[in-house]
C-alpha positions in Angstrom: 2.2 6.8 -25.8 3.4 3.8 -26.3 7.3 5.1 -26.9 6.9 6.9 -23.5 5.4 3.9 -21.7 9.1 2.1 -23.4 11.0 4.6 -22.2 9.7 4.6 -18.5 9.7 1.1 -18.2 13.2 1.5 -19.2 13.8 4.5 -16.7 12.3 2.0 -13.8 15.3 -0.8 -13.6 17.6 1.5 -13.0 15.5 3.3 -10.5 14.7 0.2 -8.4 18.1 -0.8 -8.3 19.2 2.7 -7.4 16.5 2.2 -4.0 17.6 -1.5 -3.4 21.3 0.2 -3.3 19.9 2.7 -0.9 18.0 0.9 1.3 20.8 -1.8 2.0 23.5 1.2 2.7 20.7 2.1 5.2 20.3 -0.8 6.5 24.0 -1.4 6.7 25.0 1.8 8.8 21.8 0.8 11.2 23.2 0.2 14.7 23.0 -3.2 15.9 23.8 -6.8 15.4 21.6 -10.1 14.6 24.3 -12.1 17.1 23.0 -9.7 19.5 20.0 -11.8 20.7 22.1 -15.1 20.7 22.1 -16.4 24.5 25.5 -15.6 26.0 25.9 -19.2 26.7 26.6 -19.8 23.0 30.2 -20.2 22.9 32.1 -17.5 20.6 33.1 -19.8 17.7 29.9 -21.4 17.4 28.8 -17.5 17.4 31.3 -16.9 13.9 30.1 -19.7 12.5 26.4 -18.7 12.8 27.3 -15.6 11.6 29.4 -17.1 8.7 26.6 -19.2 7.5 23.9 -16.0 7.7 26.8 -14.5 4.8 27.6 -11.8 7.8 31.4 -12.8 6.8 31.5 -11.4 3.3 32.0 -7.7 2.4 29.1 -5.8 1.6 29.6 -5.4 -2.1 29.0 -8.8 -2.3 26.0 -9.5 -0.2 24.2 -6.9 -1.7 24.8 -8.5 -5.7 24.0 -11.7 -3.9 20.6 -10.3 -2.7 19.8 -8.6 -6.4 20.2 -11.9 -7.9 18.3 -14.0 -5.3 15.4 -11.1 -5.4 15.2 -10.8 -9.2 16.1 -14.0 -10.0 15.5 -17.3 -7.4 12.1 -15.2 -6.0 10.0 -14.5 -9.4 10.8 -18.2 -10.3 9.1 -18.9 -6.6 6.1 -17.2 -6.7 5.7 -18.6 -10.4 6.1 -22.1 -8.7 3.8 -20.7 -6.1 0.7 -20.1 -8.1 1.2 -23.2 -10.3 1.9 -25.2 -7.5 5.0 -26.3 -8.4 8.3 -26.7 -6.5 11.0 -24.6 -6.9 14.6 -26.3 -6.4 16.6 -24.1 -5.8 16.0 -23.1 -1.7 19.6 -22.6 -0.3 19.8 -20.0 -3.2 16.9 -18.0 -1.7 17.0 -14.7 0.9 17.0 -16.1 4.0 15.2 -14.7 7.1 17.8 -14.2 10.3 15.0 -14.1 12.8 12.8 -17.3 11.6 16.0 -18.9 9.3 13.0 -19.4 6.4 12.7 -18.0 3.0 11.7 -14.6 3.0 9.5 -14.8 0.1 7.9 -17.5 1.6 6.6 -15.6 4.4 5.6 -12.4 2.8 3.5 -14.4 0.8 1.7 -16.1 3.4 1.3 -12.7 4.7 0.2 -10.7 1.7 -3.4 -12.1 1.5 -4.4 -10.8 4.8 -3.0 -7.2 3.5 -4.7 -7.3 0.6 -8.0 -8.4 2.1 -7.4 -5.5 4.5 -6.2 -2.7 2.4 -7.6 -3.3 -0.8 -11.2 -3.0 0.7 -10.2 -0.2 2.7 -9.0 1.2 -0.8 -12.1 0.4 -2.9 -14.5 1.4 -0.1 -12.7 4.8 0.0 -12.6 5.5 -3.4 -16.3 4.7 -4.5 -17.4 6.8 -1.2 -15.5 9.6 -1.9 -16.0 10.2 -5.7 -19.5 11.0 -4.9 -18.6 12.9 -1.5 -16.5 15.3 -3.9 -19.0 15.6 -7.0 -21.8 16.7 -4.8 -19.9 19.2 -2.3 -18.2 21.2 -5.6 -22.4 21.0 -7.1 -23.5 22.4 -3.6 -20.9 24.2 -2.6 -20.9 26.0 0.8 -24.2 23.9 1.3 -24.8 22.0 4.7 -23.8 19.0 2.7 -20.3 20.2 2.0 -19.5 21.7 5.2 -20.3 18.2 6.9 -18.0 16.8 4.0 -15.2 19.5 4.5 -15.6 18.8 8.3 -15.3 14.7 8.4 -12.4 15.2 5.7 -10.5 17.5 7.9 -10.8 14.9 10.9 -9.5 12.5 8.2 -6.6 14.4 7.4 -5.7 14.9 11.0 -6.3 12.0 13.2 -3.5 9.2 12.6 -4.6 5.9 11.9 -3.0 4.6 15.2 -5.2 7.3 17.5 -8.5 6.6 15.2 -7.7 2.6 15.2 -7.6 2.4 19.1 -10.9 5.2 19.0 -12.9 2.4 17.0 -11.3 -0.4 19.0 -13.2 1.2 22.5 -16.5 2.5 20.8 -17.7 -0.4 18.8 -15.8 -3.1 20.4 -15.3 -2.5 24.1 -18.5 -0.2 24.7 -20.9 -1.7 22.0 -19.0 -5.1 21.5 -20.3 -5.3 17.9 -17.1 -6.0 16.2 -13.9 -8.0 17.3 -10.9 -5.7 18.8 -8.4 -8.2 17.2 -8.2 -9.4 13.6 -8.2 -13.4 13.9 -5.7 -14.1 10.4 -6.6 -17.7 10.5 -9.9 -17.5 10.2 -11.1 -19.5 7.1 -14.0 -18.8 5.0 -15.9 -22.0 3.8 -19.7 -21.0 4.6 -22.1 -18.1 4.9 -21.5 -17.9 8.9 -17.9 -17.6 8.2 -17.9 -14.8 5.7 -20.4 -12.8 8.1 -17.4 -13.2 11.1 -14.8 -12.3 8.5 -16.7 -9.3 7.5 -17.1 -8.5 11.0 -13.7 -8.4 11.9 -12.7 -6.5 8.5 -15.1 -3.3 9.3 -12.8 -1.6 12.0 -9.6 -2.0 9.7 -10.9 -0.7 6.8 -13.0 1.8 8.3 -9.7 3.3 9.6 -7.8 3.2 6.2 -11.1 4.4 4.3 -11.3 7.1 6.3 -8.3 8.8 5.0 -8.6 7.3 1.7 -12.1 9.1 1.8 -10.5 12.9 3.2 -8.1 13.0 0.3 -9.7 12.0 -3.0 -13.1 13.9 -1.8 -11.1 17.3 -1.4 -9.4 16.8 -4.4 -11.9 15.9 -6.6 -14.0 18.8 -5.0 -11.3 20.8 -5.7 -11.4 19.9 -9.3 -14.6 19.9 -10.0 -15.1 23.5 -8.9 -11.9 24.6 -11.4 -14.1 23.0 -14.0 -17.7 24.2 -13.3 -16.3 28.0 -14.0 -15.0 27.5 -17.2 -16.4 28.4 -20.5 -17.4 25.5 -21.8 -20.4 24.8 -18.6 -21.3 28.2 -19.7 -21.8 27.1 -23.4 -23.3 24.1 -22.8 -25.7 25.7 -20.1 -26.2 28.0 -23.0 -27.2 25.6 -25.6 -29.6 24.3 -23.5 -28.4 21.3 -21.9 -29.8 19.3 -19.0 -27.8 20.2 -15.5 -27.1 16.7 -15.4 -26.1 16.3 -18.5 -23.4 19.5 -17.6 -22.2 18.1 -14.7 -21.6 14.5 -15.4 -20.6 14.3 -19.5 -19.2 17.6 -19.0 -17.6 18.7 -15.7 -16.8 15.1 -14.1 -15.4 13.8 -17.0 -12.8 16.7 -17.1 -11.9 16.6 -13.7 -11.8 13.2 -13.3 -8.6 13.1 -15.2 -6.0 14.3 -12.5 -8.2 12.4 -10.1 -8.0 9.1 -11.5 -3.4 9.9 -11.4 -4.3 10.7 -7.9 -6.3 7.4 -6.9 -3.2 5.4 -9.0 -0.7 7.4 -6.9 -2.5 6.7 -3.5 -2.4 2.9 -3.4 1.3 3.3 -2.3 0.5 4.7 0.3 -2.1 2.9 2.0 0.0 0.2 2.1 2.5 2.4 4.1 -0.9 3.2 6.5 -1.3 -0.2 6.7 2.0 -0.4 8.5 0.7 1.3 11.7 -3.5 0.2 11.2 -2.2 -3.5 11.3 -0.3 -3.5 14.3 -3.4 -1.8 16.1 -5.6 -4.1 14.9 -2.7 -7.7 15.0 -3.5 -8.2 11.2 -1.0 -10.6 10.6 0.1 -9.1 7.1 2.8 -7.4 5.2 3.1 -4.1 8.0 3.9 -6.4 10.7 5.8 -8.5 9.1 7.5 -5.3 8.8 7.4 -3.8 12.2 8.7 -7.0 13.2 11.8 -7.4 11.2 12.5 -4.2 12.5 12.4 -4.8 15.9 14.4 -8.3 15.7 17.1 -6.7 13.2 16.2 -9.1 10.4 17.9 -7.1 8.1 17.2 -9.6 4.8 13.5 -9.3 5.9 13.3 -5.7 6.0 15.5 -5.0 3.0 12.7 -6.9 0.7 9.4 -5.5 2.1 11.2 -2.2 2.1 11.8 -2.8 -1.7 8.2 -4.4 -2.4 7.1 -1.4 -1.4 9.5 0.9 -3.3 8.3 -1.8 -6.4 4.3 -0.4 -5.5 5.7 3.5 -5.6 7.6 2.8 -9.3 5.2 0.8 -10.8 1.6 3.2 -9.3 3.5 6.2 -10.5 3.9 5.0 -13.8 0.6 3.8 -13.7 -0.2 7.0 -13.2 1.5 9.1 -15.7 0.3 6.6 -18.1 -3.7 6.9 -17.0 -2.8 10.4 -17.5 -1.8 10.3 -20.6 -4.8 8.3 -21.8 -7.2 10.7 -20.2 -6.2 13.8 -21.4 -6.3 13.9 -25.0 -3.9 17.3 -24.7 -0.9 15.1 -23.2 0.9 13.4 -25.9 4.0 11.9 -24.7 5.3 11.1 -28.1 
């Protein structure tokens, strides 16, 4: 296990390096130019030079080493300095946002504490309502129980976050006025009255993203619990006498729970890509407007490194994953 684990963290440099290089050719055949939204009074050599000191001038060969070694470099060394409270020296070194002219890093992570708050409840809500969701529809099957179940998880799987966000927004906010239709990001938790309006106003956000969470890890541990309750070995422990509780949860869930626990590693990805659409419903202030944003202003730097932090949560989950899975299942040996 431990030579795998090696040899895929080996596999991962070149892999992320491989995406940066495609997401910048991406980026760089995109139609459109940052001088675009200059006023027209600007002159046009105060336009170059602008576009000059943005590194707009230099071939793209060279901007692209130049934003590996600012990324992998000059940013670890910030958020380092970050945590410790430190200052980093180095600033005209850094990626620098076209639309605000301020460090990107800077800004993402002023902006990743509201995604995290936002997704990673949504995540943990999802998760610990589905496990049992699943466990109990595969021990009941075809009850009333699991047909509710197999019913709410279908409208999971088909209702996109941004027609379910609004749907919340006008029931419980509009009609019933119990929750806040707009995230407030600088709201600041200090007292008990604070954490009750931040709870408040984190229930419709992560109700959508728990929602889906909940649809796909309850029908796929469902699913694997039921390829596990007809095997032999339920039959032999049934058999020797053992307690149906016993059977299902030393038994039968700890089998299945194997691919399930890859799948939960593998899914974290890609709430954060949910997130995209769930916080611009709901103005969260975090990482998936950020994103939306840099899009729509053509602040290419900007886009290029949330585009890779999330590439970074894809290669690093799915090896996660393969490594949980490795663990879990005493057949797998990697070595």
């Amino acid at each position: 296990m431990f030579t795998f684990t090696l040899r895929r963290l080996a596999i991962t440099v070149p892999t992320l390096l491989f995406i940066s290089l495609i997401i910048f050719l991406l980026l760089e055949l995109a139609p459109g130019d940052p001088m675009a939204q200059v006023p027209l009074t600007v002159p046009p050599e105060v336009k170059e030079k602008m576009r000059l000191a943005l590194g707009l001038g230099e071939p793209a060969p060279v901007r692209f080493w130049k934003w590996i070694v600012q990324f992998f470099w000059i940013e670890p060394q910030v958020l380092v300095d970050h945590y410790l409270g430190t200052t980093f020296s180095e600033g005209n070194q850094r990626v620098i946002s076209w639309q605000t002219r301020s460090p990107v890093m800077d800004i993402v992570i002023q902006r990743m504490p509201q995604t995290l708050w936002v997704v990673g409840m949504s995540y943990v809500v999802g998760v610990l309502i589905a496990l049992p969701i699943g466990i109990y529809s595969a021990y009941r099957q075809y009850s009333v129980f699991d047909q509710v179940g197999t019913f709410v998880s279908m409208i999971g799987f088909a209702v996109p976050p941004f027609f379910s966000g609004v749907l919340v927004i006008v029931l419980f906010s509009v009609n019933l006025g119990w929750f806040p239709s707009i995230y407030d990001t600088t709201h600041v938790v200090n007292d008990w009255d604070s954490f009750v309006i931040q709870l408040k106003q984190m229930i419709m956000p992560v109700m959508v993203l728990a929602l889906q969470t909940t649809a796909q890890i309850s029908r796929f541990t469902r699913a694997s619990m039921l390829d596990n309750l007809n095997q032999d070995y339920v039959r032999t422990a049934r058999a020797k006498g053992l307690g149906e509780k016993a059977v299902v949860l030393a038994h039968v869930l700890r089998n299945s729970l194997i691919p399930v626990v890859t799948v939960i590693a593998l899914g974290v990805p890609a709430v954060f890509g949910g997130a995209i659409i769930t916080e611009q419903v709901f103005k969260v202030n975090g990482i998936g407007q950020l994103f939306i944003t840099a899009l729509l202003a053509n602040d290419l730097p900007m886009v290029h490194t949330v585009a890779f932090i999330f590439a970074i949560l894809i290669v690093t989950f799915n090896l996660i994953a393969d490594v949980l899975y490795g663990i879990l299942d005493p057949r797998i040996r990697y070595d």
